[in-house]
N, C-alpha and C positions, 0 to 999 in steps of 0.2 A: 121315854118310850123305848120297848127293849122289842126287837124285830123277833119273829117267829125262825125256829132253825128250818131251814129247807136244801133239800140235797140236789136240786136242779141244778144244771150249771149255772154260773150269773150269767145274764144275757149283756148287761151295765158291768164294769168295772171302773171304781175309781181307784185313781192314785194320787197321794199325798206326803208330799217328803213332810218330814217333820223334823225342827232342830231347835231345842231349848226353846218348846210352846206350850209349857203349861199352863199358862192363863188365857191359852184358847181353844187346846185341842177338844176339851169336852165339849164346849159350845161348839165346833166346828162338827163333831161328830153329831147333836141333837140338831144339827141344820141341815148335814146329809140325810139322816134319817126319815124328819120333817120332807124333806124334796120326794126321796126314793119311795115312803109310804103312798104320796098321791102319783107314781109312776104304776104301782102295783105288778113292778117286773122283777123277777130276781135277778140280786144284784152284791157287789161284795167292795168292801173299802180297805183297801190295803194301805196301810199307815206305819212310813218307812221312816224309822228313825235315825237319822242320821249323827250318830253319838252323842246326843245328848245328856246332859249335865244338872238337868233342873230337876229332874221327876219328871220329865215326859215320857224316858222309857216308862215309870213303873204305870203311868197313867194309861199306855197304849196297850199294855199288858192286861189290864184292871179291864180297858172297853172289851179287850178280843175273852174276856172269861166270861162275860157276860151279853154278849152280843157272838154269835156265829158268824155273822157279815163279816166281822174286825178280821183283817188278815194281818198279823203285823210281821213286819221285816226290821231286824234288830243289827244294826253296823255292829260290825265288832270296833271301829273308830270312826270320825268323822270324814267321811271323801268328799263331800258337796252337794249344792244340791241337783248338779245333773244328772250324777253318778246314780243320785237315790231314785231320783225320778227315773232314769234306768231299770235299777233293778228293781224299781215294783211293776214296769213293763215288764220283764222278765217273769214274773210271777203270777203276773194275771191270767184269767181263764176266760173272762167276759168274749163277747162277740163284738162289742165295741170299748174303748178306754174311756176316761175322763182323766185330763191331768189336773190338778185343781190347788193351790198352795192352803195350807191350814190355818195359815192367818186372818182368816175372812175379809180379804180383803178383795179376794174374787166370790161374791154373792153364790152360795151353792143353788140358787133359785136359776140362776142360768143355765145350768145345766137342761133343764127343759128344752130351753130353746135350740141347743143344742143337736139334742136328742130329735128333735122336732126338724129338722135338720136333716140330721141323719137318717129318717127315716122316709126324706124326698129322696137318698141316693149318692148322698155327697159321702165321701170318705173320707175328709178331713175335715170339722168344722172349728175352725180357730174364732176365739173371742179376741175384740177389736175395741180397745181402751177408751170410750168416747170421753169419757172427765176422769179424773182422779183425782182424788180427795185426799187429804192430810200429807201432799210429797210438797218438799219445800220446790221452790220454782228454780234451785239449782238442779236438781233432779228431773225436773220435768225439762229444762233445756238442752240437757244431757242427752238426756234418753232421747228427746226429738231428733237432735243432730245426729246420735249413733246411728238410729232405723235408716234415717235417709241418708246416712252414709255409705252404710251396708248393704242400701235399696242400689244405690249408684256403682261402687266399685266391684261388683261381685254376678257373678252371671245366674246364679241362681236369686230370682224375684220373691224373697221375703216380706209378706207383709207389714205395711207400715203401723206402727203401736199396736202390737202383739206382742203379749205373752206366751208365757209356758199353759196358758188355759188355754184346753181345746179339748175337744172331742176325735178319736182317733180309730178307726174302724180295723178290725182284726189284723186286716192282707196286709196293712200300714205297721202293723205293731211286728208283725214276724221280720216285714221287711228293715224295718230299724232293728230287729232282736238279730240281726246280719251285720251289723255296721257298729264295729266295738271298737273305735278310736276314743281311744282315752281323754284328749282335749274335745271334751261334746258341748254343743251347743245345739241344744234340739229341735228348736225352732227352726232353723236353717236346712236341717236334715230333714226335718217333716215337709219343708217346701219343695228342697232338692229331689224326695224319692217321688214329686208329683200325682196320680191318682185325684181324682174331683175334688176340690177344695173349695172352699166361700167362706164368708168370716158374718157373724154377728158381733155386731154394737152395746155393748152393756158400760155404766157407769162403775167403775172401780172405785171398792170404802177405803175409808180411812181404818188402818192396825184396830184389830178388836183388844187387844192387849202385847205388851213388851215394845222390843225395837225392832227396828228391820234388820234380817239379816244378810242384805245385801249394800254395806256401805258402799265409799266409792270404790276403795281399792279393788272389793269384789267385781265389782260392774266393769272397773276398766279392765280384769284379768278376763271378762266372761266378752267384753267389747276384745281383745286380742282373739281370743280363742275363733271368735264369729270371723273375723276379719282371714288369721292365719289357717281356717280349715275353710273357706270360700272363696278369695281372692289372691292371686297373686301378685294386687294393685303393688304392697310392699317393696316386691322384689326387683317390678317396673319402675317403684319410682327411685330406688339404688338406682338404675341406669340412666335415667331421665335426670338426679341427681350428677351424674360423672358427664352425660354429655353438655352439660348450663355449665361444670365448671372446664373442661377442656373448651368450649366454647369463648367463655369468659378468655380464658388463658389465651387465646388465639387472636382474639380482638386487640387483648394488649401486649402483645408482643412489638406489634410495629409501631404502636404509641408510646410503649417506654425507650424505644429506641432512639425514635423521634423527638423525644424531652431531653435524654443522655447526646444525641449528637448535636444539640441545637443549644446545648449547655444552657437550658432553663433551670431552674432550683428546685421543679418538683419532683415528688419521688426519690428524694435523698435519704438516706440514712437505712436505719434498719427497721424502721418503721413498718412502711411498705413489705418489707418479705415476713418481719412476724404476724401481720396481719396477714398473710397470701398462705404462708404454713399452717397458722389456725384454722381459718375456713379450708382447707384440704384435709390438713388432721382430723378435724369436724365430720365433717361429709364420709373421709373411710370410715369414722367409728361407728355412726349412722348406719353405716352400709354393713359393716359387722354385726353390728346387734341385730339388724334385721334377719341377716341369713344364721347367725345363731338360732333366734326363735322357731326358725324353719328346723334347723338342725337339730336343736335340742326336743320339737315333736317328733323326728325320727327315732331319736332315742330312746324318747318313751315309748314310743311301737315297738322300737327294737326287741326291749328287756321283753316284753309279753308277758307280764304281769297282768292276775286279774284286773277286773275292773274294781271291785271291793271284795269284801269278804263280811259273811251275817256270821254273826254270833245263833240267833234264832231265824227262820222264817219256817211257814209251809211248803207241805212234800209237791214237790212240781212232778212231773212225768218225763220233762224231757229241759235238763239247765244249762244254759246257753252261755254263761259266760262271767259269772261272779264266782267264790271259791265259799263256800259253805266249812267256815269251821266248825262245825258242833258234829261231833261223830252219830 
């Protein structure tokens, strides 16, 4: 089904990072289409490729020549996927957002209810994981412990089993199109910039085709990032770490003294002090990497580097913060 061109602004905008999905983006496009005919509202689907390597660029190229809706944003390399979902906020013109991943694995049928949502008044309507289907239960234990990690150590209240799927209303999109830290986790910042929010319930599918592109390694850089731009639990528990071991140190000062004047046999040898080095060596290095992490986010604010760079996208009016290399 190929959508009629129309020159209204989109009232809907969705966005979709997309990274080596060719064996779904077209079915993910005839399922937005499918949704957005029975909305009967103009609307536009901005389809961010994130350096892709399969044939998704040429596929996302192929929908936008034959569909007007298609707006595609082309990496000149791969930055991730917050970065993309980024800049296809960036890019949008809709009066409210949809972020939605291309893998179908968030039902583009939700979006409705979304919508339905946002038209009581809420400004931010986030989708709320009730099942998911095809993750192995190391994954699903993972991610349970992270939210409610994140829910507890951090003062901004993200909600629990939530995605990147939501609905996001204009005043919300310029506001985050202000807030260009490079370690993003957008979930957290959608919660932190506040404005009415409530969350719908929907069942999440199992991969309509390939792998995920979020193994674990990815999850726990994207579990840092949540942690080190929200909390400064980290950095509390370095100190909370130096006062258990100066603590410790203090209790046994008058009890090894006590063993040594009483000439009992414990605590002899060298035993004792390369076990008491280790666990201190331990603990500074601990405390090192932690205030690294912190430091080396400074860093990267420092440089003020874009945030990426498109090889392609559409002409915006006013770009806020990627570096557009095509003259």
């Amino acid at each position: 089904m190929i959508a009629k061109k129309t020159d209204s602004k989109p009232i809907l905008s969705i966005v979709a990072p997309v990274f080596n999905e060719i064996g779904s983006v077209e079915e993910f496009y005839k399922a937005i289409v499918s949704v957005m005919a029975s909305l009967k509202k103009p609307w536009e689907l901005m389809l961010v490729d994130d350096g892709s390597t399969d044939g998704s660029t040429d596929k996302i190229r192929e929908l936008a020549s034959n569909d007007p809706h298609v707006k595609p944003v082309i990496f000149a390399r791969n930055f991730g996927h917050q970065i993309a979902v980024t800049a296809g906020l960036d890019y949008t013109k809709g009066d409210a957002v949809v972020i939605i991943d291309a893998d179908l694995q968030d039902p583009p049928a939700v979006i409705l209810d979304l919508i339905r949502k946002w038209n009581e008044g809420f400004e931010v309507v986030y989708a709320v994981r009730r099942k998911r289907e095809g993750e192995s239960w190391f994954k699903l234990a993972t991610a349970s412990i992270f939210y409610r990690l994140i829910y507890r150590i951090t003062d901004v209240k993200i909600p629990l089993d939530t995605g990147d799927f939501r609905l996001i209303d204009r005043k919300v999109v310029n506001v985050l199109g202000q807030m260009r830290e490079r370690h993003r986790f957008l979930r957290g910042m959608a919660a932190w910039v506040g404005f009415r929010q409530v969350g719908v319930e929907y069942d999440r599918k199992e991969r309509f085709a390939g792998k995920t592109k979020y193994p674990f390694s990815k999850m726990l850089k994207l579990a840092l990032n949540a942690i080190t731009s929200f909390s400064y639990f980290p950095l509390q528990l370095a100190t909370y770490l130096g006062f258990v071991c100066a603590g410790i140190s203090i209790l046994a000062i008058p009890l090894v003294a006590y063993l040594r004047l009483s000439n009992q046999g414990a605590l002899l040898g060298q035993a004792t002090t390369l076990i008491a080095v280790l666990l201190l060596g331990g603990v500074q290095l601990i405390t090192l990497g932690i205030l690294g992490e912190y430091i080396g986010r400074l860093y990267d604010e420092a440089k003020g580097r874009p945030l990426y760079i498109v090889s392609e996208a559409p002409e915006i009016e006013k770009f806020s913060g990627g570096l557009n290399g095509k003259n």
